[in-house]
SERO-4910 file (N, C-alpha, C, O; in steps of 0.05 Angstrom, whole numbers):
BEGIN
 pado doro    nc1    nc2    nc3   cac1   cac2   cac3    cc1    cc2    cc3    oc1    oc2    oc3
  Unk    A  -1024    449   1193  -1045    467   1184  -1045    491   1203  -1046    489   1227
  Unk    A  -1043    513   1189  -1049    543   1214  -1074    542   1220  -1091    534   1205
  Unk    A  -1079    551   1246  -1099    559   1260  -1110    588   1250  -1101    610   1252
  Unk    A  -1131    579   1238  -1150    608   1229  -1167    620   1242  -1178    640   1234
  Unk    A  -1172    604   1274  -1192    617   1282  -1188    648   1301  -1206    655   1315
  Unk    A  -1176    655   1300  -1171    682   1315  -1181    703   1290  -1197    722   1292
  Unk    A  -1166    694   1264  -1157    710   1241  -1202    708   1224  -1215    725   1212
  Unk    A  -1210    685   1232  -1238    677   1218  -1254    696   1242  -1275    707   1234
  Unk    A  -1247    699   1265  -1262    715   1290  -1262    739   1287  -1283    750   1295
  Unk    A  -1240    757   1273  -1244    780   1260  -1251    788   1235  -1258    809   1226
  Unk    A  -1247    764   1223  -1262    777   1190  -1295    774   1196  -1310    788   1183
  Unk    A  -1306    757   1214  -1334    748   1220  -1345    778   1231  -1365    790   1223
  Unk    A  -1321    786   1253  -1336    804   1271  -1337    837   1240  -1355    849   1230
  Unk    A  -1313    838   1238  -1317    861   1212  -1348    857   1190  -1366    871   1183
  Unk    A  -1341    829   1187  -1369    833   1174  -1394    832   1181  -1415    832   1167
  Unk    A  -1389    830   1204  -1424    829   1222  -1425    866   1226  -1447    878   1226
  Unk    A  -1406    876   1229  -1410    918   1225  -1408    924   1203  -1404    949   1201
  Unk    A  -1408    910   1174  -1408    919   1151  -1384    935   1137  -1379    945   1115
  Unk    A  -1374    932   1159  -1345    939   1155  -1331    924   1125  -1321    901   1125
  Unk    A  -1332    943   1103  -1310    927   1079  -1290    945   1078  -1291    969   1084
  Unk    A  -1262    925   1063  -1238    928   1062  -1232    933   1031  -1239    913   1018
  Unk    A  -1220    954   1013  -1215    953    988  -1186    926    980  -1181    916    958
  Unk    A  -1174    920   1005  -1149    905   1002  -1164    878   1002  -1172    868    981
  Unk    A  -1170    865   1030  -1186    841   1032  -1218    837   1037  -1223    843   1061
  Unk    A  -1233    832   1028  -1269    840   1044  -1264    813   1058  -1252    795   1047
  Unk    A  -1275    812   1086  -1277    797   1106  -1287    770   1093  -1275    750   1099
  Unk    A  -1312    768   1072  -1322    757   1053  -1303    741   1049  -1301    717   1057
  Unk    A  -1285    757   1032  -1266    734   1013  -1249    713   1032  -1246    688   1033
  Unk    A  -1238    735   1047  -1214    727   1060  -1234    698   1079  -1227    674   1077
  Unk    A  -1256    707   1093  -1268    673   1102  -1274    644   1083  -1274    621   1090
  Unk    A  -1277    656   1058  -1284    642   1038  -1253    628   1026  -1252    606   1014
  Unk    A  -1236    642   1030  -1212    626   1031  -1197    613   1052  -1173    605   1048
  Unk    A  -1208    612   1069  -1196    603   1101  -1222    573   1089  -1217    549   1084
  Unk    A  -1237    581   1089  -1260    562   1078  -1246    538   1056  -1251    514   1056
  Unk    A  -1233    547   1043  -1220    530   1015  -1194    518   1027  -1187    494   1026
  Unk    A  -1183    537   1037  -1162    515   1058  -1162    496   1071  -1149    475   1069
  Unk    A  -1184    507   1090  -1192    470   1110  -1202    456   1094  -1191    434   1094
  Unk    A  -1222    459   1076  -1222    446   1056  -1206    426   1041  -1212    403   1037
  Unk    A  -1177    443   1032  -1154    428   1017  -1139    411   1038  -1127    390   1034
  Unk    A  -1143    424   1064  -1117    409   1079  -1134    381   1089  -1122    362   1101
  Unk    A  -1156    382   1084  -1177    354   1093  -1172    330   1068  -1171    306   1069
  Unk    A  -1171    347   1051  -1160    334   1020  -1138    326   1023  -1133    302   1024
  Unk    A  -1120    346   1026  -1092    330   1031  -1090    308   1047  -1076    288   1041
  Unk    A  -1109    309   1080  -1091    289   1101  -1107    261   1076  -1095    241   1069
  Unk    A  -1136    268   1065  -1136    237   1062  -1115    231   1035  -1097    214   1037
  Unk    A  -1117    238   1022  -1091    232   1008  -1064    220   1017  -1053    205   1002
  Unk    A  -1054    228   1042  -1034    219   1062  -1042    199   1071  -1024    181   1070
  Unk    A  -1061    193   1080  -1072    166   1082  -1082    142   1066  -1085    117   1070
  Unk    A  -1087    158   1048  -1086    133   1015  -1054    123   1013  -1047    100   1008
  Unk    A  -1036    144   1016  -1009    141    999  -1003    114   1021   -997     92   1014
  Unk    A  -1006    124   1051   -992    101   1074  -1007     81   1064   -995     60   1058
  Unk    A  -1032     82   1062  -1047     53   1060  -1037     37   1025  -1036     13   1022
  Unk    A  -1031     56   1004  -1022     40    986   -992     32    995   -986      9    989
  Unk    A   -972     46   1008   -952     36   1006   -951      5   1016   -941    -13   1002
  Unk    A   -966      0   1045   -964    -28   1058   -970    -49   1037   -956    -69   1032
  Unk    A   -998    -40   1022  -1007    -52   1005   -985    -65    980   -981    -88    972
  Unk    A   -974    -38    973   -948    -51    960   -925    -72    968   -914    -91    956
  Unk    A   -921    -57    997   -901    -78   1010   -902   -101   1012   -883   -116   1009
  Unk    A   -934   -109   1021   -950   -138   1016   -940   -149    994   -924   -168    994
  Unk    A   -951   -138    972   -951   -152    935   -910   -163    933   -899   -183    926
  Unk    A   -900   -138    942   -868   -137    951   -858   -171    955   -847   -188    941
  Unk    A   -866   -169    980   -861   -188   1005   -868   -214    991   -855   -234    989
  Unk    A   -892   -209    981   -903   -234    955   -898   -252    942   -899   -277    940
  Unk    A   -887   -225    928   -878   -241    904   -842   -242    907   -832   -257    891
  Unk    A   -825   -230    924   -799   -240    938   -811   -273    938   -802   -287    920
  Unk    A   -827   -283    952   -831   -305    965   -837   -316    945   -821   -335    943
  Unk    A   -853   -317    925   -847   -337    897   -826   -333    883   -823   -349    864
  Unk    A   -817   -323    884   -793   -320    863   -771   -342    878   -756   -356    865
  Unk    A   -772   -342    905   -767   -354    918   -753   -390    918   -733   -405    916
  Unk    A   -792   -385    922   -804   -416    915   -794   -423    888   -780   -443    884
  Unk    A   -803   -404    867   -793   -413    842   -762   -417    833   -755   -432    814
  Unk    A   -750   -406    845   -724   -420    841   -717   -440    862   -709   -456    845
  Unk    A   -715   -448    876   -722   -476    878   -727   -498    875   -717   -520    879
  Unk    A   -751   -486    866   -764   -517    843   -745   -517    821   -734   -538    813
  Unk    A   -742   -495    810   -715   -501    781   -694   -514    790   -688   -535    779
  Unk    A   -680   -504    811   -665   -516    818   -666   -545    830   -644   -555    835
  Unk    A   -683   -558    834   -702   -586    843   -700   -598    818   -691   -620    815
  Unk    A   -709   -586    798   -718   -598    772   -695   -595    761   -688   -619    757
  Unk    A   -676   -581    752   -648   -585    750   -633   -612    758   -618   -626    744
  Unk    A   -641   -614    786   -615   -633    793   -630   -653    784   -616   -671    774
  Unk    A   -665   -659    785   -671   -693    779   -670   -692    744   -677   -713    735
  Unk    A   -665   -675    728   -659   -682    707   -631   -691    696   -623   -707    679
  Unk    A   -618   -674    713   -591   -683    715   -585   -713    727   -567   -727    719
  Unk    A   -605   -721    749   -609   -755    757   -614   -768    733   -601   -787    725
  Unk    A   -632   -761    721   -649   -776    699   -624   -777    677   -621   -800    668
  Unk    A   -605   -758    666   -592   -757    651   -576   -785    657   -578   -806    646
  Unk    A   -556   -775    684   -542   -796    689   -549   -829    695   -532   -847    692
  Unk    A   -586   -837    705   -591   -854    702   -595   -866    676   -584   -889    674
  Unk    A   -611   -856    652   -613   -866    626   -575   -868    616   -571   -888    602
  Unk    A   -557   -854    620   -527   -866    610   -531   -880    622   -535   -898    605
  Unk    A   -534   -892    643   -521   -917    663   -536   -943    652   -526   -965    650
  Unk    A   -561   -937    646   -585   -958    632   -591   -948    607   -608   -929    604
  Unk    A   -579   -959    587   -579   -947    557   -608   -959    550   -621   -947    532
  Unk    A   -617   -978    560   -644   -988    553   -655   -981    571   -672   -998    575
  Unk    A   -659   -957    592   -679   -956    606   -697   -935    589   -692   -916    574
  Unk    A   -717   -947    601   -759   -924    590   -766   -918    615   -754   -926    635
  Unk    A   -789   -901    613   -804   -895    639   -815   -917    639   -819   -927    661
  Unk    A   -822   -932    611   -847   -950    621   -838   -982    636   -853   -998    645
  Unk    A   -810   -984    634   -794  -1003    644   -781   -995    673   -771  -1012    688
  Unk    A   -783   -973    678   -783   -961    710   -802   -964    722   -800   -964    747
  Unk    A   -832   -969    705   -854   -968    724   -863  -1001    716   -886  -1010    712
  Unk    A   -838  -1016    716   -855  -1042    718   -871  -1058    690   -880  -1081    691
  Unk    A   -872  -1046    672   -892  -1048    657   -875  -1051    634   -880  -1030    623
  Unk    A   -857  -1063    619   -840  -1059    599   -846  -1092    593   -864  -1105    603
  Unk    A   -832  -1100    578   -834  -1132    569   -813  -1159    596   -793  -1167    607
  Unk    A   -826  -1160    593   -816  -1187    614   -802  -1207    598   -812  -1214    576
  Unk    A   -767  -1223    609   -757  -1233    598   -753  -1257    610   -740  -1275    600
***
């Protein structure tokens, strides 16, 4: 941001002798030094929303990397015990769950 105050110290002092300008009136020209600091106060927080959303993103990022993670994984977990289950039911053409858990007919 430029420093206005040298440039705000003479449009102040011009207009305290009534001194006007047909090019700039001391008026305007403070009234836009005025809208500047203004905007550039606007801008920094904006700069500071953007940093604070980015982390924020990086978080959600970092997140959901980490389930996607987890979730393959588990597919791959659940993959191989179906692939157990496959090869155990060929091996036991009569096997059930309910004869795995004990509970089937007794011979």
């Amino acid at each position: 941001m430029t420093d206005n105050t040298e440039l705000k110290r003479l449009a102040e002092n011009h207009l305290s002798l009534g001194q006007a300008y047909t090019v700039a009136k001391p008026s305007v020209l403070l009234a836009l030094i005025a809208e500047n600091e203004r905007l550039a106060k606007t801008a920094d927080c904006w700069d500071r929303l953007n940093i604070q959303n980015k982390a924020l993103s990086d978080s959600f990022r970092a997140e959901r990397d980490q389930l996607k993670a987890e979730n393959e994984l588990l597919a791959s977990s659940r993959a191989k015990l179906a692939g157990e289950l496959s090869r155990l039911r060929a091996k036991h053409k009569d096997w059930s769950a309910d004869a795995a858990m004990g509970k089937g007919e007794q011979s």
